[in-house]
N, C-alpha and C positions, 0 to 999 in steps of 0.2 A: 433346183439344187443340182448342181454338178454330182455325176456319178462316182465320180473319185473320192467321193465325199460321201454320198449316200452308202456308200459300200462298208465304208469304216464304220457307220453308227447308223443306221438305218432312218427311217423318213419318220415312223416313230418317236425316235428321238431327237432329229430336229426341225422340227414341226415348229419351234420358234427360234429357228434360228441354230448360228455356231459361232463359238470365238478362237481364231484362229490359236496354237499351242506350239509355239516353236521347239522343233527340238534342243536349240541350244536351253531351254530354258527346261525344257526333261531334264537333261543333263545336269544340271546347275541347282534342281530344287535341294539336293542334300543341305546344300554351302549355303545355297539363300534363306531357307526358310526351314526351321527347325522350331521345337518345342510345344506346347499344347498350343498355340496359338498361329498354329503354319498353317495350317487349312483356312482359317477366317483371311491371313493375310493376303494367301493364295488369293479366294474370293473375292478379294477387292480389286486384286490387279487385274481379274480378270475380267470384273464387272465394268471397272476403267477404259481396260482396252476395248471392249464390247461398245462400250459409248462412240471412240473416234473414228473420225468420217475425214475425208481427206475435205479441204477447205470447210471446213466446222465452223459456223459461225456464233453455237452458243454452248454452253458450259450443260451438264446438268445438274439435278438438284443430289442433295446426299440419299432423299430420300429414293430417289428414279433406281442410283445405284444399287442401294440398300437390295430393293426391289429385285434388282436384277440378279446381286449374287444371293439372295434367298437371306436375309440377315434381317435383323431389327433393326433401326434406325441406330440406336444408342451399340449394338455390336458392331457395328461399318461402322461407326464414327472412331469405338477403340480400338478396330485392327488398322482403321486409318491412322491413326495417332502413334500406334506401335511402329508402323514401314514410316512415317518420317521421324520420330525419334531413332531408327535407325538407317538414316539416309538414305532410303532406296526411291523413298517416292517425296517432291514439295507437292505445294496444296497453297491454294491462292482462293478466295471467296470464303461466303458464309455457306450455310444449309442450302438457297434455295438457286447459287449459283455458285458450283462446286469446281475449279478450276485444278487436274491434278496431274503431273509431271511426273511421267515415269520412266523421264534419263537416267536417273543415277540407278534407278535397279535397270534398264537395259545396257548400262556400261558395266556395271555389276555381271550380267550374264554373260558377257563378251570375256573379262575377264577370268570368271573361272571357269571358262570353256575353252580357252585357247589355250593352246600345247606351248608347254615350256620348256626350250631345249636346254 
């Protein structure tokens, strides 16, 4: 683990790992994600992003997800369901091969992070 890393959150803590936290997306959570349901949506994008791998050759399951941001199967499935009823994230496959697109929330972040003169 890179020390620029270890520095931030200690070895401790990532002892499985880290997913990377852009800041334009600090910036942005106000706009993005709001309501009692922003922390679960949170956890799913992050658990998303945690899965991809540059040449990816397979999808994972909802459950692997689940797993990963700490949720039940049937809570990941409705904070999944919430981000694309509000176009941030598509979603392609069943349960055991979860295919999920998270353009429209990173064109989302671009947006309300870029200075408008």
């Amino acid at each position: 683990m890179p020390d620029r890393i270890v520095v931030k959150w200690s070895r401790r803590v990532l002892d499985e790992g880290f997913v990377a936290f852009p800041k334009r997306l600090l910036r942005a959570l106000p706009k993005v994600f709001s309501g009692t349901s922003a922390m679960d949506q949170l956890r799913v994008v992050l658990a998303v992003a945690d899965y991809r791998r540059p040449n990816q050759t397979r999808v994972p399951s909802l459950g692997l997800l689940a797993f990963v941001a700490g949720m039940t199967n049937d809570d990941f499935r409705n904070a999944l369901e919430q981000l694309t009823n509000r176009g941030l994230v598509t979603v392609n496959g069943g349960d055991d091969a979860l295919s999920v697109s998270l353009d429209p929330l990173l064109d989302r972040i671009v947006k309300e992070t870029t200075e408008k003169s």
